[in-house]
Residue frames as a rotation matrix with the C-alpha (Angstrom) as fourth column:
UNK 1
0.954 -0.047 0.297 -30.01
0.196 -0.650 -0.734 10.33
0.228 0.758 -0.611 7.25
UNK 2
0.277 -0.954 0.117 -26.93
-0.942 -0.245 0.230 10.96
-0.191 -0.174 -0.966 9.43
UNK 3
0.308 -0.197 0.931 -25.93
0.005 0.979 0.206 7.52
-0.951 -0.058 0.303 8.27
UNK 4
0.427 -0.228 0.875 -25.85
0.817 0.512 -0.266 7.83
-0.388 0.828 0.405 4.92
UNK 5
0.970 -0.135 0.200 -24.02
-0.168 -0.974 0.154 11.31
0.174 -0.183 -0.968 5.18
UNK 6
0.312 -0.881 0.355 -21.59
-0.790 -0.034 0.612 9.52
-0.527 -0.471 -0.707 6.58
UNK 7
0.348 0.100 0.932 -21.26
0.333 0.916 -0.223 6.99
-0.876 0.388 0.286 4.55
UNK 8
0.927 0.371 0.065 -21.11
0.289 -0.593 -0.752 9.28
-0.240 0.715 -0.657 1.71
UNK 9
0.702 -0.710 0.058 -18.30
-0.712 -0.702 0.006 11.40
0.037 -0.045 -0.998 3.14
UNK 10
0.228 -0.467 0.854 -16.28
0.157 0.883 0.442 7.70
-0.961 0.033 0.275 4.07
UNK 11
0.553 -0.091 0.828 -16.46
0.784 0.394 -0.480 7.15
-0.282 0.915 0.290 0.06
UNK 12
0.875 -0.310 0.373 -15.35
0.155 -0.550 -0.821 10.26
0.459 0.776 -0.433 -1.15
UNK 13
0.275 -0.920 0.280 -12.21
-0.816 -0.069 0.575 10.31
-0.509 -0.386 -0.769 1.65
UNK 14
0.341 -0.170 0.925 -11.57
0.225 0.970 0.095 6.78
-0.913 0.176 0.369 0.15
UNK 15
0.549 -0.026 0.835 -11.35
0.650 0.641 -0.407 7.77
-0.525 0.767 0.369 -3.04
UNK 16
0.927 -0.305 0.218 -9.79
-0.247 -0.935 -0.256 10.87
0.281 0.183 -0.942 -2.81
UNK 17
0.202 -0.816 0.542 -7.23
-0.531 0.375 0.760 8.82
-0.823 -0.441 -0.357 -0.80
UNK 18
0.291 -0.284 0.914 -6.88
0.829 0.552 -0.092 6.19
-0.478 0.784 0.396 -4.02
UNK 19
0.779 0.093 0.621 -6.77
0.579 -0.488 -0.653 9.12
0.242 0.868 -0.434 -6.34
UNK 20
0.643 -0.744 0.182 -3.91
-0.686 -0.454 0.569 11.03
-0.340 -0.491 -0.802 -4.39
UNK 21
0.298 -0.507 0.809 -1.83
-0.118 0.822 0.558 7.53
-0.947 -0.261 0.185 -4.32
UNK 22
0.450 0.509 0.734 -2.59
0.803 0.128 -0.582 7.18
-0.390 0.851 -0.351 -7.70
UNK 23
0.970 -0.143 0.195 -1.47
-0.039 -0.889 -0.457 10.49
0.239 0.435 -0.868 -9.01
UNK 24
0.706 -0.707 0.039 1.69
-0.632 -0.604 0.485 9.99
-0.320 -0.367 -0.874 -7.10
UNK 25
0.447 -0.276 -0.851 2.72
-0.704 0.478 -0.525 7.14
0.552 0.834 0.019 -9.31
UNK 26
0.830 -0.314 -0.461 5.01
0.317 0.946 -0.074 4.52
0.459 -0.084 0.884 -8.52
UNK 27
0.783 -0.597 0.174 8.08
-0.349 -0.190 0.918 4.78
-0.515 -0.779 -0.357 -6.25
UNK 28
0.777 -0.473 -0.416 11.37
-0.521 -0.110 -0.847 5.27
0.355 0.874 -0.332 -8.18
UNK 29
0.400 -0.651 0.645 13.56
-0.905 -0.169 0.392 2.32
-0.146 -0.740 -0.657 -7.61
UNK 30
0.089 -0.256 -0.963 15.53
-0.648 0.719 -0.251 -1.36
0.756 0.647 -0.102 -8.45
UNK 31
0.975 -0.202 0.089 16.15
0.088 0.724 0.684 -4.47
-0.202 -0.659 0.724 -6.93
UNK 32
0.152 -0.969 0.197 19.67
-0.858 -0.031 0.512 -5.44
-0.490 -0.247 -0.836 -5.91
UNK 33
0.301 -0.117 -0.946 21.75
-0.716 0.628 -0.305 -7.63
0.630 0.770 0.105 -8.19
UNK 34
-0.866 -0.500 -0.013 22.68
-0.396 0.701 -0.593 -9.85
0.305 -0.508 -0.805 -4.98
UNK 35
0.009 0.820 -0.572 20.29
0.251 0.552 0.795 -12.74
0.968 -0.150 -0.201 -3.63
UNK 36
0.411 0.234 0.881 18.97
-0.798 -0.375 0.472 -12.62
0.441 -0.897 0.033 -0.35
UNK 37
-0.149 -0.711 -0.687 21.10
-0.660 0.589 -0.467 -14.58
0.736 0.384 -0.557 2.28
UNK 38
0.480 0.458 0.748 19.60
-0.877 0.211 0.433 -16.70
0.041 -0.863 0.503 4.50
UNK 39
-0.575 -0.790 0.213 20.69
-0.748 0.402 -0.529 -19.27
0.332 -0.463 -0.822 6.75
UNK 40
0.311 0.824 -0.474 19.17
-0.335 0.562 0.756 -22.50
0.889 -0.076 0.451 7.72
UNK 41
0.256 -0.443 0.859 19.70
-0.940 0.095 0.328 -23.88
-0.227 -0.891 -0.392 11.55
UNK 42
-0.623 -0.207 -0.754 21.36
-0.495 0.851 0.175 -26.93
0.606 0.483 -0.633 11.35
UNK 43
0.594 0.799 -0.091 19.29
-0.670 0.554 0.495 -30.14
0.446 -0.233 0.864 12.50
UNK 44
0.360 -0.344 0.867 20.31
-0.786 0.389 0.481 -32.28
-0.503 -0.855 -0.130 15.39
């Protein structure tokens, strides 16, 4: 019984945690108009 108590309580933190996230929407923000620059080592 204390198993599935816990279990129980697990789910509803879980989904209270999704539903929080959720609610706080997306993160306001853009990519940069420049490419990343990366560098290859040269080969012997």
């Amino acid at each position: 019984m204390r198993a599935l108590i816990a279990v129980a309580t697990g789910l509803a933190a879980a989904v209270a945690l999704v539903l929080t996230i959720t609610a706080m929407g997306s993160p306001a923000g853009g990519t940069s108009p420049e490419p990343l620059l990366t560098t290859v080592p040269s080969h012997p």
